[in-house]
C-alpha positions in Angstrom: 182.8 -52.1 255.3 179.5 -53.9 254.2 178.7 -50.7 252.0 182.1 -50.4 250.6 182.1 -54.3 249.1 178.4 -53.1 247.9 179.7 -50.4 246.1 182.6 -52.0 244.6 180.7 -54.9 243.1 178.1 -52.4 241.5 180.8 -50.8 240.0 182.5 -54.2 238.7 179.3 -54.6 237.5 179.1 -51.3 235.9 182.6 -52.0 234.9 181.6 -55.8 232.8 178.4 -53.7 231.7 180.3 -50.9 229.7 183.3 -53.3 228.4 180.7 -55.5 226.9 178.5 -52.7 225.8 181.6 -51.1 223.5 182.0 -53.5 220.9 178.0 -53.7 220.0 178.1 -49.9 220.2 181.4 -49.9 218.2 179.6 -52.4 216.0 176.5 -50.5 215.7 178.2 -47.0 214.4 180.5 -48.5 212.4 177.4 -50.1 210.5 175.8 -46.2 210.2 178.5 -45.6 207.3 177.1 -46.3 204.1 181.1 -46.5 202.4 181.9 -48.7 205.3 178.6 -50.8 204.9 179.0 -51.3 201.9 182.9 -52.7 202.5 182.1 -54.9 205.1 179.2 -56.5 203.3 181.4 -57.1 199.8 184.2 -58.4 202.6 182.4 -61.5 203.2 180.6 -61.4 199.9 184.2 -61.8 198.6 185.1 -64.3 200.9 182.0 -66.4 199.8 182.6 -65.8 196.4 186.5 -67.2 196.7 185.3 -70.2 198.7 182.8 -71.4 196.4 185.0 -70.3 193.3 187.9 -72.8 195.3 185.1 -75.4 195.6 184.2 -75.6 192.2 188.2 -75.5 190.5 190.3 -78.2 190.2 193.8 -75.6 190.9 192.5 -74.8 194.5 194.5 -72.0 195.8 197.9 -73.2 196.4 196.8 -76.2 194.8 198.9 -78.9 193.0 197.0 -78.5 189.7 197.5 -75.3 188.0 195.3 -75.8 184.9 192.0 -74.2 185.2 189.4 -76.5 184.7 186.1 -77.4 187.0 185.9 -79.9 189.4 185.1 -83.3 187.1 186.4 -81.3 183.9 188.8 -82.8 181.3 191.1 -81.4 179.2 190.4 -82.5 175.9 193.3 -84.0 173.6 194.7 -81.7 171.1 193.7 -81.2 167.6 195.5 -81.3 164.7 194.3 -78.9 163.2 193.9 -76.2 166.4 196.3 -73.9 167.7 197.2 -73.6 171.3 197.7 -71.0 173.4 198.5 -71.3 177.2 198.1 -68.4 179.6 200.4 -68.7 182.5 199.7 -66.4 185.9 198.2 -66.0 189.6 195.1 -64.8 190.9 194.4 -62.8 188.3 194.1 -65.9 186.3 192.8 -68.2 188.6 189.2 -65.7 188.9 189.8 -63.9 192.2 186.7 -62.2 193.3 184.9 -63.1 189.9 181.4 -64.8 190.6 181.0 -65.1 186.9 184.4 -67.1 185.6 183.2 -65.8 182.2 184.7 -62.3 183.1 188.3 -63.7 183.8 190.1 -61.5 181.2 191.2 -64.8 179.8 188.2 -66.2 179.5 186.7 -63.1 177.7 190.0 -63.6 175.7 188.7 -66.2 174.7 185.1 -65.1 174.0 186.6 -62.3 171.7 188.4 -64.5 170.1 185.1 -66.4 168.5 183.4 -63.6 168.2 186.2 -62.6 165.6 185.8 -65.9 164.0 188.8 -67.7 165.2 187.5 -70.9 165.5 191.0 -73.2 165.4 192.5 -72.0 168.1 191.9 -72.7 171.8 192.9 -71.1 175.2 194.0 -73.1 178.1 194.9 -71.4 181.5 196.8 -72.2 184.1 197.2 -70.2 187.3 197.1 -70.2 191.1 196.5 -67.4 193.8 199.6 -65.6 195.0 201.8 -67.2 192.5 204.8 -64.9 191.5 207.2 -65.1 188.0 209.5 -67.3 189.6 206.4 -69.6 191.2 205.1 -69.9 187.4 207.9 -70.5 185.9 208.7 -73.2 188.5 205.9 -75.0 189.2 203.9 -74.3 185.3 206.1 -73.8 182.5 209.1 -76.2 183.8 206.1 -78.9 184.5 206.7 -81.5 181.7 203.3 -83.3 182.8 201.4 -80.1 182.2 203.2 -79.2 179.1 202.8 -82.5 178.0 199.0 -82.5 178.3 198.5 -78.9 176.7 200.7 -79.0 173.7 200.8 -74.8 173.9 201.8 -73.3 170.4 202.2 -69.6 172.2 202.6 -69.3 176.1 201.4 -65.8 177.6 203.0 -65.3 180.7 200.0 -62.7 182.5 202.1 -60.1 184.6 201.2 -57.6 187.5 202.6 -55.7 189.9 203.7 -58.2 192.5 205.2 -60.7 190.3 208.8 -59.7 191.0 208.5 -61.1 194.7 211.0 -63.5 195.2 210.1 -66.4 197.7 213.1 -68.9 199.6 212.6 -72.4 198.9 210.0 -73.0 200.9 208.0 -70.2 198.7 207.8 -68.2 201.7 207.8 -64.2 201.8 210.5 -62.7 202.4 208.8 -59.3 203.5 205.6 -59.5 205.5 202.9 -56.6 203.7 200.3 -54.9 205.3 196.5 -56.1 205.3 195.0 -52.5 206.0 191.6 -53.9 206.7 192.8 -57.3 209.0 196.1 -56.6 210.7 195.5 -59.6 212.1 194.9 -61.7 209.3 197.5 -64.3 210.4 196.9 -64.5 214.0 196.1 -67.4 215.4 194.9 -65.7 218.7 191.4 -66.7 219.9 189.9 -63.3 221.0 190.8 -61.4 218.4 189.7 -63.9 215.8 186.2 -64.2 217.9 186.1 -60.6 217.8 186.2 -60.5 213.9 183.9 -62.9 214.0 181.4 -61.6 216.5 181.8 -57.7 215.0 183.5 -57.7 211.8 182.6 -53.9 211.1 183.8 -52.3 213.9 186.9 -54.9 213.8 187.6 -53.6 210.1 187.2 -50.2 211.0 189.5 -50.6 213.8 192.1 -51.5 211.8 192.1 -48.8 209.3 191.8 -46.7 212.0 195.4 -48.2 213.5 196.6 -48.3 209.8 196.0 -44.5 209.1 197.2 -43.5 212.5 200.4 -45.4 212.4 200.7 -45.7 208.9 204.7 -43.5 208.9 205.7 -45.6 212.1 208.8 -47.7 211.5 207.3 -49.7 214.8 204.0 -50.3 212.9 206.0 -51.2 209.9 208.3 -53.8 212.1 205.5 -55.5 213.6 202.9 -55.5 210.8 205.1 -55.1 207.4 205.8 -53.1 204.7 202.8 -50.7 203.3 201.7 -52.0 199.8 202.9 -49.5 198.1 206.5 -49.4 199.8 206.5 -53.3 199.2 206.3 -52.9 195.6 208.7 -50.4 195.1 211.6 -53.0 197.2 210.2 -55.8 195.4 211.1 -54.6 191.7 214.5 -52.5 192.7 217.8 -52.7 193.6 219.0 -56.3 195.1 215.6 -57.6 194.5 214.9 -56.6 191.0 218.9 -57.9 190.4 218.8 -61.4 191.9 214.7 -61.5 189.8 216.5 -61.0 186.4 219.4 -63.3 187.5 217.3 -65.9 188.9 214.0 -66.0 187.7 213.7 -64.0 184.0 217.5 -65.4 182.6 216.3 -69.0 183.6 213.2 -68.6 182.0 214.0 -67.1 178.9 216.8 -69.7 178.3 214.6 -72.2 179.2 211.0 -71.4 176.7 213.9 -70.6 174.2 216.3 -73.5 173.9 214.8 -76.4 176.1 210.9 -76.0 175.1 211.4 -73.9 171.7 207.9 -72.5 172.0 207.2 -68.7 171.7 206.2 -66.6 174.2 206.0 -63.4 175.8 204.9 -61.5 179.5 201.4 -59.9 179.0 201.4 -56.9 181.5 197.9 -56.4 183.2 197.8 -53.6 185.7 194.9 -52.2 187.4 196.7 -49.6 189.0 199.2 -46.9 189.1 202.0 -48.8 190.7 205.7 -48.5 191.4 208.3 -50.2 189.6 206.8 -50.8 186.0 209.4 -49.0 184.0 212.5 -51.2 186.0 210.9 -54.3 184.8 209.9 -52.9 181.7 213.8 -51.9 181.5 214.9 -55.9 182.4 212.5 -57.6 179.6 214.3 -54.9 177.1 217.7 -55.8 177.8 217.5 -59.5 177.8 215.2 -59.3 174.5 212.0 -60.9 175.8 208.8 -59.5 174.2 206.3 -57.6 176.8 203.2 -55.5 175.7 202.1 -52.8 178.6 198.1 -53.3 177.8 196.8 -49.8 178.9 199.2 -48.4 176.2 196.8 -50.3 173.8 193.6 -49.1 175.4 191.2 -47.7 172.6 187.7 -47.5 174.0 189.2 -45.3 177.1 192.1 -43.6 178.5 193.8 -45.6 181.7 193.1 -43.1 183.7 189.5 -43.0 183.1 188.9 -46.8 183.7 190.9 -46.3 187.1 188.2 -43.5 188.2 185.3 -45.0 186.8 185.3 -48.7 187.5 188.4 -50.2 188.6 187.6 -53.5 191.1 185.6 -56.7 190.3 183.7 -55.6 193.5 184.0 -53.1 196.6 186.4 -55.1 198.4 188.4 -56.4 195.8 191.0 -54.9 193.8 191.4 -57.4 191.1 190.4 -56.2 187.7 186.8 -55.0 187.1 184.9 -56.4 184.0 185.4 -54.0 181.9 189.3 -53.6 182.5 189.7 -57.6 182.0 187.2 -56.9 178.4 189.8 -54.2 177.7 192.5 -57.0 178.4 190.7 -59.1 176.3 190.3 -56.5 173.4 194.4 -55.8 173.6 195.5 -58.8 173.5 193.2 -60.0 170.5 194.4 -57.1 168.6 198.0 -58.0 169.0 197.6 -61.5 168.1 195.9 -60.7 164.8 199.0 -58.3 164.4 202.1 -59.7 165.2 200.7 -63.4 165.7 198.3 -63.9 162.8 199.6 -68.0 162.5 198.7 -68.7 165.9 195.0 -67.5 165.0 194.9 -69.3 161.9 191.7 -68.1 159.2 188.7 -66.3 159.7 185.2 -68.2 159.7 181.8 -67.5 161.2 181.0 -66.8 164.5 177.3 -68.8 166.0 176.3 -68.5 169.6 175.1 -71.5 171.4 173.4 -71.7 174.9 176.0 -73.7 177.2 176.0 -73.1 181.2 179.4 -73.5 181.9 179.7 -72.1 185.5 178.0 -71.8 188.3 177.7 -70.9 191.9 177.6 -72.6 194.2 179.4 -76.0 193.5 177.0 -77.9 195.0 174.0 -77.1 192.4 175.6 -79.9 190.5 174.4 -78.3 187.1 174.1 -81.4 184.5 172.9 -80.6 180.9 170.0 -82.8 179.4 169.0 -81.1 176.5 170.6 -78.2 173.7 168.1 -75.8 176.4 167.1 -77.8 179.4 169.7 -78.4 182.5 169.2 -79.9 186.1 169.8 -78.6 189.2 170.4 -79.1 193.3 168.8 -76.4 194.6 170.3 -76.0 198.4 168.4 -76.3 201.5 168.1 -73.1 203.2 169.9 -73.9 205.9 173.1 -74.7 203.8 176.2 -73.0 204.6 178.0 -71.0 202.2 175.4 -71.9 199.9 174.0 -68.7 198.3 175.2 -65.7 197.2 173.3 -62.3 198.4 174.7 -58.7 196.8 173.6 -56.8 195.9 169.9 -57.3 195.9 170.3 -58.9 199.7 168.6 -62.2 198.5 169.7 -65.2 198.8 170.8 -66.5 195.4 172.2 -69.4 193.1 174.3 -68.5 190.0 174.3 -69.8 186.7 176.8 -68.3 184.0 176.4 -68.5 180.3 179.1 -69.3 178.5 178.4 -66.7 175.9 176.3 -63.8 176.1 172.7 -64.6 174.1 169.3 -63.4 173.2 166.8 -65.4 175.5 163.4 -65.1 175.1 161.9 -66.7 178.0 162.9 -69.1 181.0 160.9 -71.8 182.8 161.3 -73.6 185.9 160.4 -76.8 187.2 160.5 -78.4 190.5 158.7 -80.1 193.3 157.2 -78.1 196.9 158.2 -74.9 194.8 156.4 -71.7 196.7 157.7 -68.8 195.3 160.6 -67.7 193.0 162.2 -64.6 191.8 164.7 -64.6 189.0 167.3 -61.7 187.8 169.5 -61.6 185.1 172.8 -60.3 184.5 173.2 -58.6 180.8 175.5 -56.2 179.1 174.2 -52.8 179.3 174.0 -51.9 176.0 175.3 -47.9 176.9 178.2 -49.5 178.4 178.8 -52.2 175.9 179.8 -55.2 179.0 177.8 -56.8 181.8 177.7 -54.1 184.8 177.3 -56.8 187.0 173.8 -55.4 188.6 171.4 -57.8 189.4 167.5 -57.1 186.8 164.4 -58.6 188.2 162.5 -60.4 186.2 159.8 -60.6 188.8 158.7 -63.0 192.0 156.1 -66.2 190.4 154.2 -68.3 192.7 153.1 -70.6 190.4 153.5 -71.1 186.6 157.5 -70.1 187.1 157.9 -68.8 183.3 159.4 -65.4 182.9 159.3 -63.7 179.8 162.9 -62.1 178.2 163.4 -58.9 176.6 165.2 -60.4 172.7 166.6 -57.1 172.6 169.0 -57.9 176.0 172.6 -59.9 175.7 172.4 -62.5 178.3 175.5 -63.5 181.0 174.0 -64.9 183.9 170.7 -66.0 185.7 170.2 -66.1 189.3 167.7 -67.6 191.3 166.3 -66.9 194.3 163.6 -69.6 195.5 161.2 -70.6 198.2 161.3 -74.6 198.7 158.2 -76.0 201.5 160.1 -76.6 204.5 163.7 -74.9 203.4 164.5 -77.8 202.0 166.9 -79.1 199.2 165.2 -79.3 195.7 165.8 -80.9 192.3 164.9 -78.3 189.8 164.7 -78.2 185.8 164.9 -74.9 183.8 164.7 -74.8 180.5 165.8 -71.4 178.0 164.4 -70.6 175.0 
């Protein structure tokens, strides 16, 4: 009997042994795939990046202040003599995924827009994560406050693929869609959300493994939701895409038309194949509201070639590359100067300046002192959510240039400095945008001045420092 109890706690041991031994070896191979690596690390980059991008804006998401402007950031009285136009949408507005606000399609909207030499017109945003057609309309365009304080001469209503969703009056979903990589993303149970914490590769993996098994299974479906795909096409048919046109796009048009008298029209920015277009396309038509499908505007490429070649903003996010949003940007110039030449007023000249007008994280506190010269908080290296890391896996602060310029060099000053390594983001000049890699300009341990190639367009500079101790620093650098 003795022996027997023996043996059964050795293999209760053996048993604890192997159950805790499967995750970290779960863990472990799931880590071996370089696709899957490369996922899981831009997962929680992309998490970072929203989370600092939420600290830094004013319209947090799901926030009560839809126009985009930074934390501490005014919008300036209106003009007389400058044109407004306001662009109404949702995340793809608001800057998901987008370390560098600068490549918002909006915001390079706007950079095109100088660079043409429209200098009397200005572009104010509004948009919040998640928001649908009936959200915007509701809680932006019928907000007297907000239209109040922007004065818009032209509204562009930025549309994509999910905006049909219709939401009770709570604004919640009425269908439940799949998260193919977190199943789980709403659960508020706390083994599973230790798990993804503990071993968020093999957790991911896991559920795409559940989601490609069980992807067909009306169970699956009943439990989880509707694939993303399925969603879309029930979103923007039948009853849905009926009771949208009766209750979102009727209201609205009668509403910018007769109430607010100020032109407008939907903007449709897709990054993706996706169902339904054509029915929405169809309801715009027959109520006479102006639309314009961008990627039947593209020039530079075909759709189908910016879906192959460069399609997300990163590896784990959907939301429109760079170079789609510049083709946005492009489109939309090209059919103001068309069919909205008033709103653009004349032509003048168009003069770079050197402004830092976004940065990650919040907490650098970037203050201007000088045409060249800004402070800076450097973080303590113990700081939470503090630095950025891909894709050179250094830790990093980010500072955006408004405009893309011609440096020549950049210095940096600071106390208990030790060592630093700068990079730059620039447009590649094959490419013709910023490919978002990271360019060394090499690691100083004293004397922190790094010399610029003139013959490079500017976007960003990052910063990756040694402070004695770890700790928090006050830094100054200065561009020339």
């Amino acid at each position: 009997m003795k022996e027997y109890f023996k043996k059964l706690i050795f293999r209760i041991i053996i048993l604890i042994v192997i159950v805790i031994t499967i995750p970290f070896v779960l863990e472990f191979l799931a880590s071996l795939s370089k696709g899957r690596q490369l996922y899981n690390e831009w997962y929680y980059e992309n998490e970072l990046i929203n989370q600092m991008n939420n600290d830094k804006l004013q319209n947090k998401n799901w926030g009560s202040n839809p126009i985009w402007l930074h934390e501490g950031e005014t919008l300036p009285l209106k003009r007389d003599d400058v044109k407004r136009i306001l662009v109404v949408g949702d995340s793809y507005i608001w800057g998901d995924g987008y370390s560098n606000a600068n490549h918002i399609w909006w915001q390079q909207f706007r950079q095109k827009l100088k660079e043409n030499g429209y200098n009397d017109v200005e572009i104010i945003a509004a948009g919040v994560g998640g928001y649908s057609t009936q959200q915007e309309f509701e809680k932006i365009i019928k907000n007297k406050e907000l239209m109040r304080l922007v004065e818009p001469d032209l509204i562009v209503i930025g549309f994509v693929n999910n905006d049909p969703e219709f939401r009770n009056e709570n604004y919640e979903t009425y269908y439940k869609v799949i998260n193919s990589g977190d199943l789980f993303y709403d659960s508020d149970n706390f083994f599973i959300n230790k798990y993804k914490e503990l071993f968020p590769f093999s957790y991911n993996g896991l559920c795409l493994l559940l989601y490609d098994k069980f992807e067909y299974n009306k169970a699956f479906h009943d439990y989880f939701g509707f694939s993303y795909w399925d969603w879309l096409s029930v979103i923007s048919s039948g009853y849905w895409l009926d009771r949208y046109e009766a209750e979102v796009i009727k209201p609205l048009k009668n509403y910018l038309e007769y109430d607010l008298d100020i032109p407008y029209f939907f903007y449709i920015t897709y990054n993706d194949v996706e169902p339904g277009i054509e029915n929405i396309m169809n309801v715009f038509e027959k109520n006479n509201i102006k639309y314009y499908f961008a990627p039947n505007y593209f020039v530079n490429k075909s759709y189908d070639e910016y879906y192959h070649v460069n399609l997300a903003i990163n590896p784990a996010n959907n939301h429109p590359s760079v170079v789609l949003c510049k083709e946005f940007a492009e489109v939309l110039t090209r059919i103001l100067e068309s069919d909205y030449p008033d709103i653009l007023g004349e032509k003048g000249v168009y003069t770079p300046n050197l402004h830092i007008n976004d940065w990650m994280p919040h907490m650098l506190n970037v203050s201007k002192v000088s045409d060249n010269i800004y402070n800076f908080v450097y973080p303590a290296s113990d700081s939470e959510k503090a630095f950025l890391t891909l894709p050179v896996h250094k830790p990093y602060v980010k500072l955006n240039l408004e405009e893309p310029l011609t440096i020549s060099n950049i210095s940096i000053e600071g106390d208990n400095i030790e060592e630093i390594e700068v990079f730059v983001n620039k447009i590649n000049k094959d490419l013709g945008y910023d490919d978002q890699n990271l360019y060394s300009l090499g690691i100083l341990t004293d004397n922190f001045e790094w010399e610029v190639s003139t013959l490079e367009l500017i976007t960003s500079i990052n910063i990756s420092a040694k402070i004695k101790n770890g700790d928090q620093a006050n830094l100054m650098i200065k561009i020339n």
